[in-house]
Kinemage of the C-alpha trace (Angstrom):
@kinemage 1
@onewidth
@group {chain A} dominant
@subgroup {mainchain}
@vectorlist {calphas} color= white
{ca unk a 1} P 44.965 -1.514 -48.663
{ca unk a 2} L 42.445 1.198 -48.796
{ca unk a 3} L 40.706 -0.334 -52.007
{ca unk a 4} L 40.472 -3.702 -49.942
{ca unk a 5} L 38.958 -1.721 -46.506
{ca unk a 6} L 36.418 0.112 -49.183
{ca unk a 7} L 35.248 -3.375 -50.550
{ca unk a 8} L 35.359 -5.041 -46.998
{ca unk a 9} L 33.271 -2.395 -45.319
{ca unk a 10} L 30.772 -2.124 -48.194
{ca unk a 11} L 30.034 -5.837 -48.390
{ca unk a 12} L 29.662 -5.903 -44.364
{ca unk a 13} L 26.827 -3.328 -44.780
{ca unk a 14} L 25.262 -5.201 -47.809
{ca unk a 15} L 25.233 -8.160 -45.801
{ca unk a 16} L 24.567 -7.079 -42.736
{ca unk a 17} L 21.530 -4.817 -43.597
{ca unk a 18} L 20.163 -8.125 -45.922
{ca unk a 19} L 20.370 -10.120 -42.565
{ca unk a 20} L 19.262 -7.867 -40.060
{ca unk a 21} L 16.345 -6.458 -42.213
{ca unk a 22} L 13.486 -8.013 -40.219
{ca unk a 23} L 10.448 -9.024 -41.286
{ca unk a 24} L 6.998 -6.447 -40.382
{ca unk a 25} L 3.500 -7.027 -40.202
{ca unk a 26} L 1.957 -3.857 -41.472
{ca unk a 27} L -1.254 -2.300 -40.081
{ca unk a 28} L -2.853 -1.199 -43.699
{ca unk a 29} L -5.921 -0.195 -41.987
{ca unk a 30} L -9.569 -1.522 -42.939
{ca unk a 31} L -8.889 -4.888 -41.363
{ca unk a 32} L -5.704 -5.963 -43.533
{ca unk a 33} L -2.320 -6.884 -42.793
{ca unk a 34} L 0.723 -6.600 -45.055
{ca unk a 35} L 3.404 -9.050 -44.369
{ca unk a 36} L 7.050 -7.911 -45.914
{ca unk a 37} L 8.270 -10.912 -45.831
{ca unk a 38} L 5.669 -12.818 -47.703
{ca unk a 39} L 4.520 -9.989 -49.555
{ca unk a 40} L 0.968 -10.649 -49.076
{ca unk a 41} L -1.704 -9.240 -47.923
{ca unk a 42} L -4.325 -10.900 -44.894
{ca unk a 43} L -7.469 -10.237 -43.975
{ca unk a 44} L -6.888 -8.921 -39.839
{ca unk a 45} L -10.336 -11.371 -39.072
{ca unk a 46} L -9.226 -15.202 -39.657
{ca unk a 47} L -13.048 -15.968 -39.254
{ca unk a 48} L -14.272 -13.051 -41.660
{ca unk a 49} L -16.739 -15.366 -43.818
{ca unk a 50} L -18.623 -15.725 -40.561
{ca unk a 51} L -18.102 -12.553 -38.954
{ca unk a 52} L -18.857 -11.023 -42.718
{ca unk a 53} L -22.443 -12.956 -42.469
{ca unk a 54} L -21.189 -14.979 -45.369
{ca unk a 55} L -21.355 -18.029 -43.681
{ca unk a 56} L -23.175 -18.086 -40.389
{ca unk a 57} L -21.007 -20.144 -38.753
{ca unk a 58} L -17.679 -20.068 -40.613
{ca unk a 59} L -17.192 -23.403 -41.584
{ca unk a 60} L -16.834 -24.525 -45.233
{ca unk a 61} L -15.421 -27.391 -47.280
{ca unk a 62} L -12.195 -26.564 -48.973
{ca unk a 63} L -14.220 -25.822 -52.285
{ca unk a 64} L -16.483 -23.911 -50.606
{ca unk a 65} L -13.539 -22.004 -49.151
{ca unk a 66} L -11.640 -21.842 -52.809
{ca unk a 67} L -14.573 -20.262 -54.140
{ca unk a 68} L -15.116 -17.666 -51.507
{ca unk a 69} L -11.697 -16.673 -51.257
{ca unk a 70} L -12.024 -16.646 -55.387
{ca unk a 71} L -14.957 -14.161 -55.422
{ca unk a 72} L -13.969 -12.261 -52.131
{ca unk a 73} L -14.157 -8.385 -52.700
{ca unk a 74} L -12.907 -6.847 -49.735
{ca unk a 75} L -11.818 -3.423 -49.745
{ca unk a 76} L -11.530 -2.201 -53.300
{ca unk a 77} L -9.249 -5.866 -54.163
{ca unk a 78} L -10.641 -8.614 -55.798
{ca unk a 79} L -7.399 -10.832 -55.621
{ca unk a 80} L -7.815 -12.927 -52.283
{ca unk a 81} L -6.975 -16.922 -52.287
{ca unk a 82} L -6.390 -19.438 -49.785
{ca unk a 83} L -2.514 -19.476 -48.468
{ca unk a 84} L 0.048 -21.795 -50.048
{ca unk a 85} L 0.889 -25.130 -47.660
{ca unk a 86} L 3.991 -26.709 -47.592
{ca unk a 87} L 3.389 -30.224 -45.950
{ca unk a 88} L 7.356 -30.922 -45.315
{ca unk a 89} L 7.767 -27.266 -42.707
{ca unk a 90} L 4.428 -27.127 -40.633
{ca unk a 91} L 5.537 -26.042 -37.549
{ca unk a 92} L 8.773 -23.682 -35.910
{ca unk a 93} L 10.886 -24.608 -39.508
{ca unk a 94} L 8.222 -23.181 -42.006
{ca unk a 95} L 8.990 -21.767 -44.668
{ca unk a 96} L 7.374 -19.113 -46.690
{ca unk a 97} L 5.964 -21.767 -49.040
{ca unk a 98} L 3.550 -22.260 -45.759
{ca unk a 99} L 2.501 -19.303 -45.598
{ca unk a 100} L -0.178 -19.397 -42.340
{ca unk a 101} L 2.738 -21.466 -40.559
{ca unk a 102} L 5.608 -18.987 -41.487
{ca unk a 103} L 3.274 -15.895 -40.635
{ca unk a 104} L 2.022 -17.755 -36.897
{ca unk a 105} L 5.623 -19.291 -36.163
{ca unk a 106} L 7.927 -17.180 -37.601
{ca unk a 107} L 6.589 -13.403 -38.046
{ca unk a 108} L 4.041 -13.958 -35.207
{ca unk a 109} L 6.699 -15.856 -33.189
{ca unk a 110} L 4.741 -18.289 -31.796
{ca unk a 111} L 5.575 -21.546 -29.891
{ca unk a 112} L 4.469 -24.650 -31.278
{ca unk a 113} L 4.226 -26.330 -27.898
{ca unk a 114} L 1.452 -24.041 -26.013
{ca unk a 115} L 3.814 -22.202 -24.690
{ca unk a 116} L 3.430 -18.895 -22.973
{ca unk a 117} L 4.720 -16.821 -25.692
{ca unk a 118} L 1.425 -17.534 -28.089
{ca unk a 119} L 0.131 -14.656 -29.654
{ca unk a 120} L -1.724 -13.743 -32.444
{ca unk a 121} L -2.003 -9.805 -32.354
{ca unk a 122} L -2.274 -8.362 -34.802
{ca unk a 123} L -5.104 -10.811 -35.888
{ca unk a 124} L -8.755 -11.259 -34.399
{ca unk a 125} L -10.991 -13.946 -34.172
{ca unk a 126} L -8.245 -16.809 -34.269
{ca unk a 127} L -9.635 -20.148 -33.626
{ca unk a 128} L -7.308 -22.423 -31.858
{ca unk a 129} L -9.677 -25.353 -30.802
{ca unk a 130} L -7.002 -27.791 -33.050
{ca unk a 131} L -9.356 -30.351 -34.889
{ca unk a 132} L -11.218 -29.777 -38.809
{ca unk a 133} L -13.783 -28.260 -38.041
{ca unk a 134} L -12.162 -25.093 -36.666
{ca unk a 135} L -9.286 -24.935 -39.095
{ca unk a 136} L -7.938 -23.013 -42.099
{ca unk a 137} L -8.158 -24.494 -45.376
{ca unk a 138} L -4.881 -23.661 -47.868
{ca unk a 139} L -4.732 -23.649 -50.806
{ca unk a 140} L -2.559 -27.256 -51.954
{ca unk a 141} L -5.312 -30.262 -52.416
{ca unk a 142} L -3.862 -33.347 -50.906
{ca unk a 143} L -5.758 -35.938 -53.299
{ca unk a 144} L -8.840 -36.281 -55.037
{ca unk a 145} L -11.032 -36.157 -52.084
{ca unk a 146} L -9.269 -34.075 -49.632
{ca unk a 147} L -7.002 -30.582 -48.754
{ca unk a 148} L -4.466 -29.531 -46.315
{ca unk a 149} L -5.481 -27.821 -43.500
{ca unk a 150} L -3.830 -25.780 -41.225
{ca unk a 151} L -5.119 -24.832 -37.322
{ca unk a 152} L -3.219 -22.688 -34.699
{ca unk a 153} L -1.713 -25.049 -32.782
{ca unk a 154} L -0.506 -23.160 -29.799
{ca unk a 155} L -2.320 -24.581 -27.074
């Protein structure tokens, strides 16, 4: 009986610490943001290539925003890219195969409806305005000619 309470009690603490473990977005200082749960790292400015005076207004075609994020060199890494897209969870359900709708909907917990609980802190310079031209490529081409897209839809 002992043996059993032993095994019971240590799988409730496995468990229980793997499902209460919550996800953090941590503060690495010099404008980034570590996400545990995705294990990535983001840039704190979502409109950086403007703000950075590499494009003066921020707006670039998805290979024109490939290449950027390809030759980035932002504090001592070299390693940026475009986050991953999963077309199937874009909203509230996303997964972390979407990463800039898990990270707004999930770690950021934001409404999809333009509710009152939108928020974006820790991030600066979010544009919400909700139509192409002020929206964040990914990195998942959609077909020959095109590439999802992905804009804070929070009202």
């Amino acid at each position: 009986m002992k043996r059993m309470s032993i095994v019971l009690i240590t799988l409730i603490l496995v468990f229980g610490l793997a499902i209460s473990s919550p996800a953090e977005l941590i503060d690495r200082g010099g404008g980034m943001i570590y996400s545990t749960d995705l294990n990535v790292t983001w840039l704190q400015d979502a409109r950086y290539a403007r703000t950075s005076w590499y494009d003066l207004d921020g707006l670039m075609t998805w290979d024109q925003a490939m290449s950027w994020a390809a030759n980035l060199s932002y504090a001592g890494y070299n390693d940026w890219r475009l986050p991953t897209f999963d077309p199937d969870h874009q909203r509230g359900d996303a997964t972390p195969q979407h990463e800039m709708a898990y990270l707004l909907y999930i770690e950021l917990g934001n409404d999809d409806d333009g509710g009152s609980n939108d928020k974006f802190r820790p991030f600066i310079n979010v544009t919400t305005l909700g139509y192409p031209g002020y929206s964040y490529w990914s990195s998942l081409e959609a077909g020959p000619t095109s590439a999802w897209y992905f804009y804070a839809d929070c009202g």
